[in-house]
Each structure stands twice: as C-alpha cells, then as structure tokens.
KOLPATOR-9215 format. One line per field, with one value per residue: residue number from 1; residue in three letters; x, y, z of N, C-alpha, C, O in turn. Coordinates in steps of 0.1 Angstrom, whole numbers. Last residue first. Example, Ala and Ser with C-alpha at 12.3 -4.5 7.8 and 13.67 -1.06 7.14 Angstrom:
BEGIN
num [2	1]
residu [SER	ALA]
n.px [128	132]
n.py [-22	-57]
n.pz [71	78]
ca.px [137	123]
ca.py [-11	-45]
ca.pz [71	78]
c.px [129	132]
c.py [0	-33]
c.pz [79	78]
o.px [134	142]
o.py [11	-33]
o.pz [80	85]
This chain:
BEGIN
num [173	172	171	170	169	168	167	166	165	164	163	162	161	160	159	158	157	156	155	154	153	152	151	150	149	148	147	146	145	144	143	142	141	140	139	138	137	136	135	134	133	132	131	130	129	128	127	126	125	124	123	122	121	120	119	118	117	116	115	114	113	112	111	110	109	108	107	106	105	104	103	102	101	100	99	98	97	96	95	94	93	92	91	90	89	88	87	86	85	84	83	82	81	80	79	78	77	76	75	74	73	72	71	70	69	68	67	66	65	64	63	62	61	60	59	58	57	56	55	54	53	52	51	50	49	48	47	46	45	44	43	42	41	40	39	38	37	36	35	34	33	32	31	30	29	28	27	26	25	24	23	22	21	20	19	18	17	16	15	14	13	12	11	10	9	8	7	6	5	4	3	2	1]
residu [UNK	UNK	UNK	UNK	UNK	UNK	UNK	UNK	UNK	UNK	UNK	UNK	UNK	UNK	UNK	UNK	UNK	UNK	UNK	UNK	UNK	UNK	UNK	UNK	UNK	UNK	UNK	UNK	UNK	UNK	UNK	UNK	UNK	UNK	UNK	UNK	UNK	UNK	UNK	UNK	UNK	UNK	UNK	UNK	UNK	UNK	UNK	UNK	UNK	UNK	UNK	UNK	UNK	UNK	UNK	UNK	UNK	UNK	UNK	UNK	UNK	UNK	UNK	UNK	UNK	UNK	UNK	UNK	UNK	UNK	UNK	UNK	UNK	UNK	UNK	UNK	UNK	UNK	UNK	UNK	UNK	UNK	UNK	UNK	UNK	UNK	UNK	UNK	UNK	UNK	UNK	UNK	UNK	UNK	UNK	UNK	UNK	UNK	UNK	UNK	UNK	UNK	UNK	UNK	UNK	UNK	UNK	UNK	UNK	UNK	UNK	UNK	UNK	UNK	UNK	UNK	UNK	UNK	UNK	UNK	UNK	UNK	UNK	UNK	UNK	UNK	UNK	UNK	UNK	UNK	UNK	UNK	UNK	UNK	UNK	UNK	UNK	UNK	UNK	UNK	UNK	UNK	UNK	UNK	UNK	UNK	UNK	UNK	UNK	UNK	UNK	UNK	UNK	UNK	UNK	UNK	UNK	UNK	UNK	UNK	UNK	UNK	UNK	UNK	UNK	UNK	UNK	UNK	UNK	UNK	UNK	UNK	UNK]
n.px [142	157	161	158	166	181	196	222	229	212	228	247	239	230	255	267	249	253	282	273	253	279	294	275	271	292	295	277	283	310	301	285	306	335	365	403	423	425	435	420	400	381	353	324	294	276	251	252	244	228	220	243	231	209	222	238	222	209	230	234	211	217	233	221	204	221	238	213	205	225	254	281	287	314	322	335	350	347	366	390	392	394	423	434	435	431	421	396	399	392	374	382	351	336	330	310	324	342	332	304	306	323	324	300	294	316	305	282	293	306	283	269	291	288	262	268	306	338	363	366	353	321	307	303	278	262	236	231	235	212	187	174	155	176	197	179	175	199	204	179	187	204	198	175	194	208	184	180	200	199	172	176	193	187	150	126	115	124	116	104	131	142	124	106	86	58	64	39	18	6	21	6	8]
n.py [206	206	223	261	294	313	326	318	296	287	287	273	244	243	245	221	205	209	196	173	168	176	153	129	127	131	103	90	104	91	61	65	69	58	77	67	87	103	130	129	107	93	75	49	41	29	43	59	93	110	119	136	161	167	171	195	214	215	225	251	265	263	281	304	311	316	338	356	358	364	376	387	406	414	380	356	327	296	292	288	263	254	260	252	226	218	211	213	202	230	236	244	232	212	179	161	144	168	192	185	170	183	208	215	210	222	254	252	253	275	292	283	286	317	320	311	304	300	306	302	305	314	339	363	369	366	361	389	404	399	379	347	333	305	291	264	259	244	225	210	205	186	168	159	154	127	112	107	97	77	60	57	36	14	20	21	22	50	77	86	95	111	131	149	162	144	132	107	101	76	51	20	-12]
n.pz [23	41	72	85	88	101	85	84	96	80	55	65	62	36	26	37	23	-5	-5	-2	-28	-47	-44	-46	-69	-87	-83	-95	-125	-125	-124	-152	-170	-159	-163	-166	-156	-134	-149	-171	-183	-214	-209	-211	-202	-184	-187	-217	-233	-231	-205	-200	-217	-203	-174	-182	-188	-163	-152	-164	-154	-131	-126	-142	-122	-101	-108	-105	-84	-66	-86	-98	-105	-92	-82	-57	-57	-63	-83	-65	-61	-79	-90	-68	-77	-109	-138	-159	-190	-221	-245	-274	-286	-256	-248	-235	-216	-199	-204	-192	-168	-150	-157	-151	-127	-117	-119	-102	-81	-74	-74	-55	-33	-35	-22	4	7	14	22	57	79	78	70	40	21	-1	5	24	-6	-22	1	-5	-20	-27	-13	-12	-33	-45	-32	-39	-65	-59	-48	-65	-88	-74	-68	-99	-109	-93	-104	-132	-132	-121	-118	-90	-63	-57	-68	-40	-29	-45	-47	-30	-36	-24	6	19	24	11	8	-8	0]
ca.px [127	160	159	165	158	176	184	223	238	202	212	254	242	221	247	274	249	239	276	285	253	265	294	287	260	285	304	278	271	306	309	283	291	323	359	390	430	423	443	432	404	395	357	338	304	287	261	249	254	231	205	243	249	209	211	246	234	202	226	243	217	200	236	237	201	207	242	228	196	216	242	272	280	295	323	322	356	339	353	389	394	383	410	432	425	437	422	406	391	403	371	390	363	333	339	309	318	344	346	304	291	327	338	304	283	315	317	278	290	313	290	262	284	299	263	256	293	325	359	366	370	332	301	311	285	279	241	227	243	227	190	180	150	165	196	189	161	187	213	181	175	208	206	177	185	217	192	171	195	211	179	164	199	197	161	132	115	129	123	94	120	147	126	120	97	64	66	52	21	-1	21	14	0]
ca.py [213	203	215	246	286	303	335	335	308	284	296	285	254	241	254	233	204	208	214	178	164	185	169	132	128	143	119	90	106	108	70	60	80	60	73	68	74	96	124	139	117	97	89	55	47	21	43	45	76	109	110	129	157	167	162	178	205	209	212	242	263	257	269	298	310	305	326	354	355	351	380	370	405	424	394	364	337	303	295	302	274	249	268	268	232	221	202	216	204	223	232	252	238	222	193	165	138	154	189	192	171	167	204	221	206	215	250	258	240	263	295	282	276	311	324	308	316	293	315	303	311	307	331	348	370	371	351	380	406	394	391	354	347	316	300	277	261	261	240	216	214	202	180	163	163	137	117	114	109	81	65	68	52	25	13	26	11	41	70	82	84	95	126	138	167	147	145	108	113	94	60	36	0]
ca.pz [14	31	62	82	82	108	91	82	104	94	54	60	75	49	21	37	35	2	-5	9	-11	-48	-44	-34	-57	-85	-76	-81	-117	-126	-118	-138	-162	-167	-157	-175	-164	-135	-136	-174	-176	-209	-210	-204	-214	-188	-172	-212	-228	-242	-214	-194	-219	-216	-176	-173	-199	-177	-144	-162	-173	-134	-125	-144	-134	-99	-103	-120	-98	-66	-85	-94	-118	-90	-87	-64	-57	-50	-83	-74	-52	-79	-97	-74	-64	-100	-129	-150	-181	-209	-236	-264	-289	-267	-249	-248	-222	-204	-205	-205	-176	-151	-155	-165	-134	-111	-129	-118	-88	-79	-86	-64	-36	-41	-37	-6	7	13	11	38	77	79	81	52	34	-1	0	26	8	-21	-2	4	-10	-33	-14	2	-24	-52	-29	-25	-58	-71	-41	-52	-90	-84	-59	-89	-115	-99	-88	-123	-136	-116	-123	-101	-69	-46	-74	-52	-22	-44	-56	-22	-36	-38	-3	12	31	4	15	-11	0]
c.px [121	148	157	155	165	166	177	206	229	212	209	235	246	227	233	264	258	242	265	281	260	260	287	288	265	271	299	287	271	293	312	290	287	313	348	383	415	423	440	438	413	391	368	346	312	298	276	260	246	236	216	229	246	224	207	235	234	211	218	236	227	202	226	237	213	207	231	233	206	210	238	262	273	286	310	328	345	342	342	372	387	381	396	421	425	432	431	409	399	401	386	389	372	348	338	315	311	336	344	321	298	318	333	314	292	310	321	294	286	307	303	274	278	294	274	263	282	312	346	360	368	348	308	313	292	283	259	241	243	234	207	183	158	156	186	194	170	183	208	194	174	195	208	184	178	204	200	179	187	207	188	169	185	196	177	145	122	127	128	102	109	140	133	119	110	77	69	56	34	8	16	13	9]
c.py [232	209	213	238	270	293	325	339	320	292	294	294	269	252	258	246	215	208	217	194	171	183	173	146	134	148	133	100	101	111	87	68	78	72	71	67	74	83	112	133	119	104	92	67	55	32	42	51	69	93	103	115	141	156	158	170	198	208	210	226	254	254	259	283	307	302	310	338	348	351	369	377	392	417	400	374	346	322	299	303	287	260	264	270	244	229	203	210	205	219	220	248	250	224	196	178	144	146	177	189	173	160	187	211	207	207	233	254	244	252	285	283	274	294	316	306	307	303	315	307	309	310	319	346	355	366	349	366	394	390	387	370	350	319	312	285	268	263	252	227	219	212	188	174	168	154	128	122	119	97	69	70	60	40	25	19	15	27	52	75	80	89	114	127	162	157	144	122	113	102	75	42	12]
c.pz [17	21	45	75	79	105	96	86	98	101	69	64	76	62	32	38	42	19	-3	4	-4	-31	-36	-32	-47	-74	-77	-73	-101	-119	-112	-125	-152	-161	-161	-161	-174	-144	-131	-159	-175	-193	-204	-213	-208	-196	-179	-195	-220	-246	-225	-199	-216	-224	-192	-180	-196	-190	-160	-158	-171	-146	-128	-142	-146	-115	-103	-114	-106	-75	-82	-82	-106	-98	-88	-70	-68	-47	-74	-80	-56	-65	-94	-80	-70	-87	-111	-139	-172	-198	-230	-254	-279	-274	-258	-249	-234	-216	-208	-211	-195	-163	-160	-168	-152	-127	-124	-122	-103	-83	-84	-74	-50	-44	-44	-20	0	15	4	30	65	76	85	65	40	8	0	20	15	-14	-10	-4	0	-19	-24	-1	-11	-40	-38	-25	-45	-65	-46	-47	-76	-79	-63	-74	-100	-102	-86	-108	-132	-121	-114	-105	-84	-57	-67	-61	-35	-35	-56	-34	-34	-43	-16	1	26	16	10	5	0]
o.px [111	149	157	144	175	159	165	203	229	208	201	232	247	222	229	264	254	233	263	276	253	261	286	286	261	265	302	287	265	291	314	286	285	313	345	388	414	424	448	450	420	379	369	344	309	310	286	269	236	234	214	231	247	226	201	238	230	208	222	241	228	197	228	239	212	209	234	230	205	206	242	265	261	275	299	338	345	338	332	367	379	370	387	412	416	425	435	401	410	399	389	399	368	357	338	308	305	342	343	322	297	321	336	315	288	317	333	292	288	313	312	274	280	293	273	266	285	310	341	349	369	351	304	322	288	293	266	250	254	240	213	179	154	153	188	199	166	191	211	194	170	195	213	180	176	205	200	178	187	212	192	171	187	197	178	151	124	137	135	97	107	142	132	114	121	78	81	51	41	3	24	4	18]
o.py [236	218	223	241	268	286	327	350	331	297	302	302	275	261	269	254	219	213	229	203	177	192	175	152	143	158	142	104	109	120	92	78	86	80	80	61	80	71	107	134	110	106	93	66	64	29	50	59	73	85	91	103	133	147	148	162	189	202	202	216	247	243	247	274	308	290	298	329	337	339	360	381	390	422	396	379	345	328	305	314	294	264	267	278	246	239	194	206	199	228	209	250	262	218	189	188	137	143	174	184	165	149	181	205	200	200	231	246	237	242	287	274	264	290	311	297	298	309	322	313	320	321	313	351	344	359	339	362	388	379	377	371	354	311	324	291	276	271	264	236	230	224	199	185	180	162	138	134	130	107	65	81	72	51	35	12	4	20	44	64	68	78	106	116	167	158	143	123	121	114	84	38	14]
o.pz [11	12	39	73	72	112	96	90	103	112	72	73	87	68	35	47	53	26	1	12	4	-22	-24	-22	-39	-71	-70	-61	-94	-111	-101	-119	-143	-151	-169	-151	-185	-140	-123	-159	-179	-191	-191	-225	-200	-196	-179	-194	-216	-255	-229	-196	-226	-233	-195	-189	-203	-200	-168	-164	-181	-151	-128	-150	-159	-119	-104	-121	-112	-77	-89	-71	-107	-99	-85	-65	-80	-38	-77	-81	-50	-61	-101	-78	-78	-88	-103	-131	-173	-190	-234	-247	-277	-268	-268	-252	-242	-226	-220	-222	-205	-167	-170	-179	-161	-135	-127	-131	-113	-87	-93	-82	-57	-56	-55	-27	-8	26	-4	32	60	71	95	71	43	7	0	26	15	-14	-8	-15	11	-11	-27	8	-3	-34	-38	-17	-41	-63	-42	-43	-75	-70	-56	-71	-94	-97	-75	-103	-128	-115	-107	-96	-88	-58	-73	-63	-38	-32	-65	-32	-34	-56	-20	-10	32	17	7	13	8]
C-alpha cells in the first residue's frame, strides 16, 4: 500500500522502486534542488556573506558547482572547442571567488543552465560509457554521476548550515 504522506519533492524516495539510472538521476536532482532552495529569498548581501574562515558563501556555492556541473558534464563527455578540463585546487578554489556580476539570480540561473546541460549531456550515454580523464585514467558515467552525488550532497549540506547561520531557516525542502 502507497504511502499518500510521502513529499512529492523527495525525488529519491518516489524513485525508490526505479532502475539504476532513475535513482542516480534522482538523488543527483535532489541535491541540485536543494542548494537552489537555500539560497532563493535570500537578499545578495545575505548570499555574499562569510560566516566561515573560507571563502565558502551561498552564492559562491552556487558558482562552484555551476563549474562543477560544466567540468565533469560538458569537458568530459561532450567538450566544446577550447574546452580544458581543469584540474587544479586553485581553480576549484577560485570558483567560489564572487564578482558584482554574481548575483543570486545570475548565479541561480547559471547553475539551473548548467545542471540541464549535465542532464541533456548525461540521457546521451549508457552508465557504462567511459571517457578519458586527465588524472584519473577513465571514468564512466556511472561513476561521474555517483560523484557528482557526493558533491553536490557535501555542498547541500554546507549550504544548509550556511542559510540556518544566516536567518535560521533549516531542512532540506
């Protein structure tokens, strides 16, 4: 018997009887939603502010996975001309690093354009289809997609605590 009090928003609980790659996707889409959902109605300022020794912010959040989603999505499995994938803290350092332009709109609407490459990029192959890496050797999609659960999750949870230091709103939904 179904459960009717189960949140249509908890996309890997409805996905629960699903093949791999729906429950892959789904969890994936989860946390991408949930580091939306912490930071839409905060103010800029709000999103800018640092509340930890690093360089970790709302907004920044947003604007390293927007190159996150690009790096492991777009570099690898369908690089554009000039596309280098990168591969050094610095520069993963360096994406949490805001200018006047990263705006919670600008940044939301970045990474939302990014995550539907991933998800466009990512329909294209099989779990199975493997893809040079540049320090790893090859990794499949598979793979990419459980690391990108991993990510996205650890900055979902970063993100969590960041919005309940800045105005005491918690949980995931």
């Amino acid at each position: 018997m179904a459960n009717s009090t189960i949140d249509p928003a908890l996309g890997p609980v409805l996905a629960r009887t699903g093949d791999e790659r729906a429950i892959l996707d789904a969890f994936l889409d989860f946390h991408r939603a949930t580091v939306l959902r912490k930071a839409r109605g905060l103010a800029d300022a709000d999103a800018r502010r640092r509340l930890v020794p690093s360089l970790t912010t709302l907004a920044g959040l947003l604007k390293h996975l927007t190159l996150v989603e690009g790096n492991w999505f777009g570099r690898l499995f369908a690089p554009e001309p000039g596309d280098v994938y990168l591969t050094s803290q610095e520069e993963a350092d360096a994406s949490f690093t805001l200018g006047p332009a990263d705006t919670v709109e600008a940044l939301t609407v970045a990474y939302e354009a990014a995550c539907d490459r991933s998800r466009a990029i990512a329909a294209r192959f099989d779990l199975e289809h493997v893809v040079p890496h540049p320090q790893l050797g090859e990794v499949s999609l598979r793979w990419v997609l459980v690391h990108l659960i991993e990510e996205t999750a650890r900055h979902a949870g970063h993100a969590d605590i960041l919005r309940e230091l800045t105005d005491g709103e918690t949980g995931a939904i």
